[in-house]
Every structure is written in structure tokens, then in C-alpha cells.
FIGUDO-961977 format. One record per residue: residue number from 1; residue in one letter; z, y, x of N, C-alpha, C, O in turn. Coordinates in steps of 0.001 Angstrom, whole numbers, plus 524288, in hexadecimal, padded with zeros to 5 digits. Atoms other than C-alpha are relative to their C-alpha. Layout:
BEGIN
DRENLUM   seq   type    n_zz    n_yy    n_xx   ca_zz   ca_yy   ca_xx    c_zz    c_yy    c_xx    o_zz    o_yy    o_xx
DRENLUM   NUM      A       Z       Y       X       Z       Y       X       Z       Y       X       Z       Y       X
...
This chain:
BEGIN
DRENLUM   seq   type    n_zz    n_yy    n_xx   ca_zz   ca_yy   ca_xx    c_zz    c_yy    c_xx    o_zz    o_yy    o_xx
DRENLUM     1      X   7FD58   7FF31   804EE   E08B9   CAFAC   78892   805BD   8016C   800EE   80695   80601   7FFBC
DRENLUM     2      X   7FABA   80078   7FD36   E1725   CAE89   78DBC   80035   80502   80235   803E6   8075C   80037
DRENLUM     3      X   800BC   7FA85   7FDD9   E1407   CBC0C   795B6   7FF02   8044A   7FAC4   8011E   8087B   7F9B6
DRENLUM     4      X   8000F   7FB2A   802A8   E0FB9   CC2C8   78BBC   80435   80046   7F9A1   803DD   803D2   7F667
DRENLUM     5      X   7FB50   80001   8029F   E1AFB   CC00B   7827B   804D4   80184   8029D   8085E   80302   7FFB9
DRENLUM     6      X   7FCEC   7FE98   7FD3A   E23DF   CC2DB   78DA8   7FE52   80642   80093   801B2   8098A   7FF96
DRENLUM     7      X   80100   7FA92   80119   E1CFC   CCFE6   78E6A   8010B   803BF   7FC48   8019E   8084F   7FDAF
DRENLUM     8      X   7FECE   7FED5   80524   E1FA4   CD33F   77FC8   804E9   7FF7B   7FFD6   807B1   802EB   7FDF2
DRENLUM     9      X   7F855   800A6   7FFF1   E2DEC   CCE13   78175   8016D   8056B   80286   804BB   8085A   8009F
DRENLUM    10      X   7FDB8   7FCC4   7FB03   E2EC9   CD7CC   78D7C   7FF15   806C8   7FD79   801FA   80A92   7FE1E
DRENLUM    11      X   80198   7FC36   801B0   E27D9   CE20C   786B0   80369   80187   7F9D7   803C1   80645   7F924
DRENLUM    12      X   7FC3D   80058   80456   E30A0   CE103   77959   804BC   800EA   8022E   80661   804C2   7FFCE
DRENLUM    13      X   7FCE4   7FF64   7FD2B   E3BFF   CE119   781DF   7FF84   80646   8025C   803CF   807FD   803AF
DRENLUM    14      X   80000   7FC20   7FCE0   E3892   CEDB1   787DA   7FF8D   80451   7FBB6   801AC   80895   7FC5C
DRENLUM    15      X   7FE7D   7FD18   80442   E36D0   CF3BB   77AE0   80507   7FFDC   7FE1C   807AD   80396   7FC9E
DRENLUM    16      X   7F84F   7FF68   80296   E4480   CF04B   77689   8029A   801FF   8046D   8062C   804B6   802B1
DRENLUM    17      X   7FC78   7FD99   7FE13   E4AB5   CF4C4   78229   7FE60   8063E   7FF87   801A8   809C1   7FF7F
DRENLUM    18      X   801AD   7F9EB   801B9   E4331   D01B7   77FB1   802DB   801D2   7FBAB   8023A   8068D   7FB16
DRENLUM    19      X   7FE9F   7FD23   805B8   E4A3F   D046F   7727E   806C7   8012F   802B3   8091B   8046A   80001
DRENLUM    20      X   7FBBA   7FDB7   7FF55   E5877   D05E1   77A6F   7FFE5   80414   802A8   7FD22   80464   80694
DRENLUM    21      X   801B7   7F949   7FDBE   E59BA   D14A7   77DA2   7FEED   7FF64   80679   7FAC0   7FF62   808DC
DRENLUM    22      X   80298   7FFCA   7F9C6   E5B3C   D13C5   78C28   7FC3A   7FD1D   80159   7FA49   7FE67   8058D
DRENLUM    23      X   803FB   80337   7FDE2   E5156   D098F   78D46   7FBBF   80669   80074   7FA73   80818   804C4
DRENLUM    24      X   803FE   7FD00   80243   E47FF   D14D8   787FC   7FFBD   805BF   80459   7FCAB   80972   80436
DRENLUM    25      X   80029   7FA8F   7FC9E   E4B86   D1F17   792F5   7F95D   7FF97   804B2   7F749   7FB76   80605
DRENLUM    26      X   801F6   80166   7FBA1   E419D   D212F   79D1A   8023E   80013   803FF   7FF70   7FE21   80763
DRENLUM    27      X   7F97F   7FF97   7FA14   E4CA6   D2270   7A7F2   80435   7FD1D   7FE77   80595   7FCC5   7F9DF
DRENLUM    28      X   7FB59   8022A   803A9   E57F9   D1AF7   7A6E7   8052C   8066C   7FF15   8058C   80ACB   8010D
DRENLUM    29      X   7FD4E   7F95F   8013F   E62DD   D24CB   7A091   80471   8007B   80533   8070F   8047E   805A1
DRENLUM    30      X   7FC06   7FF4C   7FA99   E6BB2   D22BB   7ADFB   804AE   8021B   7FEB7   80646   80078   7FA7C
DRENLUM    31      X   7FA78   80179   7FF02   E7921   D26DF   7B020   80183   80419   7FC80   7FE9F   807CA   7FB70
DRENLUM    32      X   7FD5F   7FB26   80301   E8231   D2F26   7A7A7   80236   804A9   80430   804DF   8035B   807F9
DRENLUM    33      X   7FF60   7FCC1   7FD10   E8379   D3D75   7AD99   80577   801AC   80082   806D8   802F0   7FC14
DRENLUM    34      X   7F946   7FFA9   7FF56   E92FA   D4005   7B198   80111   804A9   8021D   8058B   8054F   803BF
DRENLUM    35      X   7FEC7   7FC94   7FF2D   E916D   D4C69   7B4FD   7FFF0   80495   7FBD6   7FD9C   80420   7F7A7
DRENLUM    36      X   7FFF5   7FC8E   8038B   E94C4   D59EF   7AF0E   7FB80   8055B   7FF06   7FC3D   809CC   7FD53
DRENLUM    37      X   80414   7FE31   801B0   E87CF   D5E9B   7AE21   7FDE9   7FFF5   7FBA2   7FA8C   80326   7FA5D
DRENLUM    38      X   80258   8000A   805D1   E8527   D5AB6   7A0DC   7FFEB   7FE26   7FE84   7FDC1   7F9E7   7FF23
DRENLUM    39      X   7FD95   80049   8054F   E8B3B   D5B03   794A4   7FD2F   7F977   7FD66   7F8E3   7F7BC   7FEAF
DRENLUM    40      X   800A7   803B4   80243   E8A70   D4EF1   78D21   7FEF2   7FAD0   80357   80143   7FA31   80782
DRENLUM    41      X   800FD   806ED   7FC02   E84FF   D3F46   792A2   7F941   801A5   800C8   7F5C6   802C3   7FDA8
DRENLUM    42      X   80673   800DA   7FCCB   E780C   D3F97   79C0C   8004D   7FC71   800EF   80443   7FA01   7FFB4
DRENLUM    43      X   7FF77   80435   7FCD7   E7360   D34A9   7A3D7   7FA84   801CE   803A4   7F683   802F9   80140
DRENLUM    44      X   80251   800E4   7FCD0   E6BB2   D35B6   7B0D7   7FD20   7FBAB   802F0   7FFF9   7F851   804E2
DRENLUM    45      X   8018D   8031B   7FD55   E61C5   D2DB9   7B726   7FDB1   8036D   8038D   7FA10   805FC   801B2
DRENLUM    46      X   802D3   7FFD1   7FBAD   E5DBE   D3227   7C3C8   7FB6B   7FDA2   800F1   7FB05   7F8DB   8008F
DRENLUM    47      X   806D4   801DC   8007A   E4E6A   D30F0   7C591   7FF58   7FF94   80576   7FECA   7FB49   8078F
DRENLUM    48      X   800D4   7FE66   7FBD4   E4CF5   D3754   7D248   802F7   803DC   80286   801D9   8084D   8010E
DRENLUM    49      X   7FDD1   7FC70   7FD1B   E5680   D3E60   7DBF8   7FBAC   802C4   80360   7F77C   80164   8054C
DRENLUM    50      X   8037A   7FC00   7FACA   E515B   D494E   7E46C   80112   7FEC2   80407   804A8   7FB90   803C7
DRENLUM    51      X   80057   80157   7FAD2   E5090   D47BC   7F2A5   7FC88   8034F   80343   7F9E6   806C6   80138
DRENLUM    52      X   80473   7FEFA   7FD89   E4886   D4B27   7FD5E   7FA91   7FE9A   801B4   7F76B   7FEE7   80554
DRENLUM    53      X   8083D   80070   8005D   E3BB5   D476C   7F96D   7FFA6   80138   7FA3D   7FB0C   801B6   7F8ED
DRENLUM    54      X   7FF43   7FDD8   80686   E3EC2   D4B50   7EA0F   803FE   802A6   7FF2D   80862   800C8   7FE91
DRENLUM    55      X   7FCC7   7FE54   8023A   E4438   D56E5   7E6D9   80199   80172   7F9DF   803F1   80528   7F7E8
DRENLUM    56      X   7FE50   80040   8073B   E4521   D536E   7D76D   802E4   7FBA1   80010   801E6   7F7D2   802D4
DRENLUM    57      X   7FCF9   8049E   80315   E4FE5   D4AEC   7D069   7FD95   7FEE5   7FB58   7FB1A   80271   7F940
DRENLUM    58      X   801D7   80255   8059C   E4BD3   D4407   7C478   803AC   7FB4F   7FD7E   8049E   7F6C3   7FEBD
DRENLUM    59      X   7FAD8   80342   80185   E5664   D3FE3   7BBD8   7FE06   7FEC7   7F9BC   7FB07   80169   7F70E
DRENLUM    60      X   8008E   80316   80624   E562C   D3773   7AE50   80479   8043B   7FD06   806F0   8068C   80071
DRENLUM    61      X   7FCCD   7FCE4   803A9   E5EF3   D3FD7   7A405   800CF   7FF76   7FB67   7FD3E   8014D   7F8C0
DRENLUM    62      X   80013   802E2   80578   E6385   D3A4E   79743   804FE   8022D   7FEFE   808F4   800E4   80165
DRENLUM    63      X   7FA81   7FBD9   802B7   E6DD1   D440E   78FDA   7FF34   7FDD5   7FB1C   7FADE   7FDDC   7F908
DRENLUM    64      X   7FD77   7FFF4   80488   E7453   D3F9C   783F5   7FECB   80457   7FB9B   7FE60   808D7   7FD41
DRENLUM    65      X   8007D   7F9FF   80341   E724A   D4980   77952   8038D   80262   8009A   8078F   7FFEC   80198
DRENLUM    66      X   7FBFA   7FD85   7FE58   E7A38   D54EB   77B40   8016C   80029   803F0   80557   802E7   8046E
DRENLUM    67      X   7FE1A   7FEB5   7FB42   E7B47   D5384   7895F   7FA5D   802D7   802A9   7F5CC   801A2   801BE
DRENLUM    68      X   8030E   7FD7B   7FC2E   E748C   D5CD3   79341   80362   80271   80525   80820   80209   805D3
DRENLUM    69      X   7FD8F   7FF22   7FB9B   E768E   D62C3   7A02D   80322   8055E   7FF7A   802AE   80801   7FB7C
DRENLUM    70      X   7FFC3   7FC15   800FC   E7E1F   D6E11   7A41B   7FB1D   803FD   801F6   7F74A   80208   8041F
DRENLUM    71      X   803EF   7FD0E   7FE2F   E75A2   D7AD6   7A6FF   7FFCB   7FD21   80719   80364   7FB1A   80991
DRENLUM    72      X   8011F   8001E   7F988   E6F2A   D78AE   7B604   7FA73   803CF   80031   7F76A   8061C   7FD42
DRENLUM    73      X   804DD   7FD8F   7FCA7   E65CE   D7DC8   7BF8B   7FDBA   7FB56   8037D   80099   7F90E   80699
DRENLUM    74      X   800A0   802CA   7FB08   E5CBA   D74C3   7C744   7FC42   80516   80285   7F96C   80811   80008
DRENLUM    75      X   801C6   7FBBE   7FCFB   E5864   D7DFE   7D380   7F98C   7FFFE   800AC   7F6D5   803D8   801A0
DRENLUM    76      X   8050F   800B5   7FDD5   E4AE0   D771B   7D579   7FCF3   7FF24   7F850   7F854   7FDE3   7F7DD
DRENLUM    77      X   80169   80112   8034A   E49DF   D7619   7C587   80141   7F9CD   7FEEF   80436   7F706   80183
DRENLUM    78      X   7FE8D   80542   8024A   E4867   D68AF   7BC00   7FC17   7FF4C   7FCE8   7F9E0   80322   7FB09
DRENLUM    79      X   804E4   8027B   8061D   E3E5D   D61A6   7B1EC   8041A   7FC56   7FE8D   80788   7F9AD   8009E
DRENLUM    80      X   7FC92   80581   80506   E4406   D5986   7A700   7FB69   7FF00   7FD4B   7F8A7   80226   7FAED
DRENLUM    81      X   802E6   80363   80226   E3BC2   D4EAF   7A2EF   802C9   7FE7E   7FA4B   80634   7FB32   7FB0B
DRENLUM    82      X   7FDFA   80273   803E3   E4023   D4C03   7948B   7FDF5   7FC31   7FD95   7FA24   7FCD6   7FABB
DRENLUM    83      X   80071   805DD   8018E   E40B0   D3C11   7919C   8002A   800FC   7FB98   7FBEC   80164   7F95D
DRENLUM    84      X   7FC80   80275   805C2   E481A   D3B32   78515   80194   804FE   7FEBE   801F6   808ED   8017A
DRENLUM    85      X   7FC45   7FE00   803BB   E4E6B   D4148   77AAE   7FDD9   80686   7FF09   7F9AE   808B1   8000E
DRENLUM    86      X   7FDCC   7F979   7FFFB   E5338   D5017   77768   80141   8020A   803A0   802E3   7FEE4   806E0
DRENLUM    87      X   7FD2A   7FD0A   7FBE5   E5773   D5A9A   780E4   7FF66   804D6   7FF00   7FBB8   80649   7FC44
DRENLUM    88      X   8005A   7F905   7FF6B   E5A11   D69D9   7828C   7FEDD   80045   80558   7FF65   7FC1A   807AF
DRENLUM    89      X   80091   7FE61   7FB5D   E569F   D705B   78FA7   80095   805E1   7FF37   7FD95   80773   7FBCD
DRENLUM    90      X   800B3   7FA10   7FF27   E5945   D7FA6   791B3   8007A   8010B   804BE   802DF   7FE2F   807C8
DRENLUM    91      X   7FF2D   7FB4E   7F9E5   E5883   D8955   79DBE   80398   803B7   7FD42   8033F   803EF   7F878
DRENLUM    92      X   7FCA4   7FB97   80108   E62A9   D9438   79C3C   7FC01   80476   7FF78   7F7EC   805E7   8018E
DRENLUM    93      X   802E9   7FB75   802CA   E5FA6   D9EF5   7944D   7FBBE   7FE6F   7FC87   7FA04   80160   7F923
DRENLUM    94      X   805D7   80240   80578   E53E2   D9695   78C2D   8038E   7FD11   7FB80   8083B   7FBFD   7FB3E
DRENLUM    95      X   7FB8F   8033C   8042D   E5696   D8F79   77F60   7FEEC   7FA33   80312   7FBBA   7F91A   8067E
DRENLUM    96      X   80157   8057A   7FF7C   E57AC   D815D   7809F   7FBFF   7FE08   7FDFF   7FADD   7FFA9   7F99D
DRENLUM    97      X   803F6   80296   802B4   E4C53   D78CC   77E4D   80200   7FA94   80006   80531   7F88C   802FE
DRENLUM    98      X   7FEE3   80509   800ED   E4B94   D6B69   77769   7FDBE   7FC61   8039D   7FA60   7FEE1   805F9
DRENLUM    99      X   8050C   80171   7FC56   E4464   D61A4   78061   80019   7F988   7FE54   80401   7F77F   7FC67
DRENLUM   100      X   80237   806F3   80372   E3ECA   D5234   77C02   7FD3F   7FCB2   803F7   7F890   7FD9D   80489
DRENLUM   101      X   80429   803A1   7FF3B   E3990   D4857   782FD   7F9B5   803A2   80217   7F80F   807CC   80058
DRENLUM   102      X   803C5   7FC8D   7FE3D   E2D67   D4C55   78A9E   7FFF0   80482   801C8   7FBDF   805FD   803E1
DRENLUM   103      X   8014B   7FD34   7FEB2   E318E   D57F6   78D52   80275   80240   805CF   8070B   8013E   806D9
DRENLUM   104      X   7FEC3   7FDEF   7FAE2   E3282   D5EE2   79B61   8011B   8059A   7FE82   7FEC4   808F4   7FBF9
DRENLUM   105      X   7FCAD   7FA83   7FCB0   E3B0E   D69B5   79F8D   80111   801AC   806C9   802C3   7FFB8   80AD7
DRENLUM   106      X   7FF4F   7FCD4   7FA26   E3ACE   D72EF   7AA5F   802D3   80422   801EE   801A0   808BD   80141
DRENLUM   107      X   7FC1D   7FB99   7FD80   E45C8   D79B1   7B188   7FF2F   80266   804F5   7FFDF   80013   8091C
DRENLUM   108      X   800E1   7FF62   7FB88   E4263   D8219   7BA82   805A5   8016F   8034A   809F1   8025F   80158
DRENLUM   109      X   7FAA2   7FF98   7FD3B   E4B9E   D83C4   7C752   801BA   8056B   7FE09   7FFAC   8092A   7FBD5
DRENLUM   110      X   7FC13   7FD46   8018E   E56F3   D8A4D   7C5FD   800D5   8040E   7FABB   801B3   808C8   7FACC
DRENLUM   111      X   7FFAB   7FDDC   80482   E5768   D8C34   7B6B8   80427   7FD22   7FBCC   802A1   7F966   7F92D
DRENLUM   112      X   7FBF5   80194   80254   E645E   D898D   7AFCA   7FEDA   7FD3A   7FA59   7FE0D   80021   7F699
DRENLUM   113      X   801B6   802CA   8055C   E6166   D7E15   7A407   804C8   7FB0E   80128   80846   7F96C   80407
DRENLUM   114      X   7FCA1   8050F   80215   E66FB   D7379   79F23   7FD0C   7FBF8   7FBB7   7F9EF   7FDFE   7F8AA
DRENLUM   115      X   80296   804CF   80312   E6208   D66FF   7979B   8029D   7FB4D   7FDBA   80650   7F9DB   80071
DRENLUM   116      X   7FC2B   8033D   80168   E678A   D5BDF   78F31   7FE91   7FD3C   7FA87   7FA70   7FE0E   7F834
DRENLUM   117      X   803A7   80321   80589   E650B   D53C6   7830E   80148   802F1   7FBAD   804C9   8060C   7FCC5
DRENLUM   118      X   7FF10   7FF7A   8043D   E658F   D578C   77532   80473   8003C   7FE25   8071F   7FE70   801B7
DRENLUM   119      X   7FA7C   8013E   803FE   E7295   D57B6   76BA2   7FD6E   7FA7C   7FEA4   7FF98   7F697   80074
DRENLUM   120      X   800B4   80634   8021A   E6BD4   D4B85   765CA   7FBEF   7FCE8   80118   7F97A   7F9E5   7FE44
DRENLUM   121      X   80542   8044E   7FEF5   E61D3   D45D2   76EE2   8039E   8007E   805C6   80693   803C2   807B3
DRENLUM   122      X   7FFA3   80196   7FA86   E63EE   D400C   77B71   7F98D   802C4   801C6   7F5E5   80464   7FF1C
DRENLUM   123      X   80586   7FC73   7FCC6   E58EB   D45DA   78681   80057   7FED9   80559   80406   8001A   8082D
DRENLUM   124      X   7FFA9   802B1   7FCA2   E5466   D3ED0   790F9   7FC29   80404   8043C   7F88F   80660   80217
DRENLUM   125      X   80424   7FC2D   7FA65   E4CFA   D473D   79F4C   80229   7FE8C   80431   806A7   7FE33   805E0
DRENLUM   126      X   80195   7FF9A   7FA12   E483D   D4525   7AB3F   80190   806A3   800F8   80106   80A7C   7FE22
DRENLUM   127      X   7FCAA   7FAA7   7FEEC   E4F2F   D5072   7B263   7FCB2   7FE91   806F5   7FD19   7FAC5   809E1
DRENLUM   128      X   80217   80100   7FAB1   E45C1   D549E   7BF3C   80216   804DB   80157   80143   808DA   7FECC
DRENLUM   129      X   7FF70   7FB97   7FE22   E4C3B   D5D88   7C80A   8008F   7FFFC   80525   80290   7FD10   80865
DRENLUM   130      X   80074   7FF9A   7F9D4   E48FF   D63D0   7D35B   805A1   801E8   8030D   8085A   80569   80132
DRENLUM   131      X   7FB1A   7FF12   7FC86   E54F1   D63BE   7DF08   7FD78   802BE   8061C   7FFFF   8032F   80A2D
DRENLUM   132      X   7FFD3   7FCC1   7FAA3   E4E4D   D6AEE   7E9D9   800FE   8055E   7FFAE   7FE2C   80842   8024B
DRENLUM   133      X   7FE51   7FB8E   8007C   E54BE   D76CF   7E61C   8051B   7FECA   80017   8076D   802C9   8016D
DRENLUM   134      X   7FC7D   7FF0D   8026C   E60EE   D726C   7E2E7   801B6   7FB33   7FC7E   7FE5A   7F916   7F9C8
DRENLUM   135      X   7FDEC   801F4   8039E   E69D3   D69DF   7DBBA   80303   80406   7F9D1   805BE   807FB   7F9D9
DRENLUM   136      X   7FF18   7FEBD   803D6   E6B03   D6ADF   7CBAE   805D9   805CB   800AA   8097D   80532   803BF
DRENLUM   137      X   7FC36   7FCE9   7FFD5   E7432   D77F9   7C980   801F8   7FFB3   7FB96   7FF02   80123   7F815
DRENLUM   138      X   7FD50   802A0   80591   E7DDE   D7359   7BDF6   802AD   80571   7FD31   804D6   807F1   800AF
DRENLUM   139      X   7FDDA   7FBC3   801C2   E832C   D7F50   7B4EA   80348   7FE25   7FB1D   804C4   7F9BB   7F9E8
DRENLUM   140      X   7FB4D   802B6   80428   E8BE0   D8002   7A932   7FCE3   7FDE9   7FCCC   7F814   7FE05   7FCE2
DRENLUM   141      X   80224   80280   8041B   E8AAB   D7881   79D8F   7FCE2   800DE   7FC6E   7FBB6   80588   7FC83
DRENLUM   142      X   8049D   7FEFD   803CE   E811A   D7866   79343   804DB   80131   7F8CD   806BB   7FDC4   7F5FF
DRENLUM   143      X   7FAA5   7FF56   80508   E8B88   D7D63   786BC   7FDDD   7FC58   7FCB5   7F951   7FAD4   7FD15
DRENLUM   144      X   80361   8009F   803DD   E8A5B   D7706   77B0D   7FC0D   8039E   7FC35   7F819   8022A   7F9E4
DRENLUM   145      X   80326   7FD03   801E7   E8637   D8409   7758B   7F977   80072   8010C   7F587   80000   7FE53
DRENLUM   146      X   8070D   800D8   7FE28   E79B5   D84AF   77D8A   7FE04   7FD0C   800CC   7F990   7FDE2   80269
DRENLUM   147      X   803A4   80292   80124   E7648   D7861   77C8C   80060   7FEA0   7F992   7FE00   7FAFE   7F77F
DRENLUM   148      X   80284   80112   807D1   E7641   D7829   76CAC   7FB06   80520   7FF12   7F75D   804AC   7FBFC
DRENLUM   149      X   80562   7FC2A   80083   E6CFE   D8671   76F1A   7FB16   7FD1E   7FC99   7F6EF   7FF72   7FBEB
């Protein structure tokens, strides 16, 4: 009896910490990004560095609304796993697309895009990219013009 009221405690408990936002991430949202790659507040969690037995990184990605990266190139390409929220993604020269939760994106290598949350949603991705070509190639900024497109 005692167990299984302690189970229900434990289990009630685990629902309430579920209702505070970060509880609710599947990654934790990790560190605030300090570099001038992109506009507005990110936060990074490092999943998996590359090395020599994995040449993919896999990073946690949680942008603020209104923040995204500037344009890049990865040489070996990228997938974005989308967790949470809102986001835009474009390649140069396409329009921007919206992207939600569930959905996967594919960059192939060396194709100038950029990615980032909503004006009024936060947007959470798994960011997989391949480094045996090459480290990320960073370009100018994303204007505000082209990202309201």
C-alpha cells in the first residue's frame, strides 16, 4: 500500500514539474550563444561532437522568437530535427518556408540557408551536421527585410 501511494506521489510530481517550460524540452535548452552568428538570444546544447569515429555534430537549438542564424554553408550538408515551436528555414534564391514541430529539413552540402524561430514563437531543433568536409562557413546576416519575406 505505502509503495503504491509513493508511486502516485512520484508520478503527480512528475506531472507538475512537466507544466514548467524547460521541464517540457526534450534536451535541456543549454547555454546562451555569445557569438555573432545570430541575431537575437539562442541557446546550445551540445548532443554530440564530431571526432574520429563520428563525423556528425548534433546540437540542441532553442531560438527566442525573432532570433535566427546568419546565412552559412555546411560543406558535408545538415538535417534539422524540429522539437518545438515556429521557425523559417530558406536556401538562397528560394522563398522561405514555415516549419513546426515534426518537421525535418534537408540541406544539402554547400547550399547557402539560414534558420531561426518565428517573430512570435520560439523553435526548438536538433541541428545534425556533417564535418568531414569542413567546418560550418558563416556569411552575412539575415536583414530584417528578408527575414519578414
Amino acid at each position: 500500500m505505502l509503495l503504491i501511494f509513493m508511486v502516485a506521489v512520484n508520478t503527480n510530481a512528475q506531472k507538475a514539474a512537466c507544466t514548467k517550460p524547460d521541464q517540457t524540452l526534450l534536451f535541456p535548452k543549454g547555454e546562451k550563444i555569445k557569438n555573432s552568428n545570430f541575431t537575437g538570444t539562442a541557446y546550445l546544447q551540445m548532443l554530440v561532437e564530431a571526432d574520429s569515429q563520428n563525423n556528425n555534430s548534433i546540437g540542441n537549438v532553442t531560438f527566442e522568437p525573432g532570433a535566427r542564424t546568419k546565412w552559412h554553408i555546411h560543406p558535408a550538408g545538415q538535417i534539422l530535427l524540429v522539437t518545438d515551436g515556429v521557425g523559417y528555414v530558406q536556401e538562397k534564391g528560394k522563398p522561405k518556408r514555415v516549419v513546426r514541430k515534426g518537421d525535418v529539413v534537408v540541406f544539402p552540402p554547400n547550399v547557402s540557408h539560414w534558420h531561426g524561430a518565428s517573430a512570435d514563437s520560439a523553435f526548438v531543433q536538433i541541428a545534425i551536421t556533417g564535418r568531414e568536409k569542413g567546418e560550418t562557413i558563416w556569411q552575412e546576416i539575415v536583414t530584417d527585410e528578408e527575414y519578414r519575406q
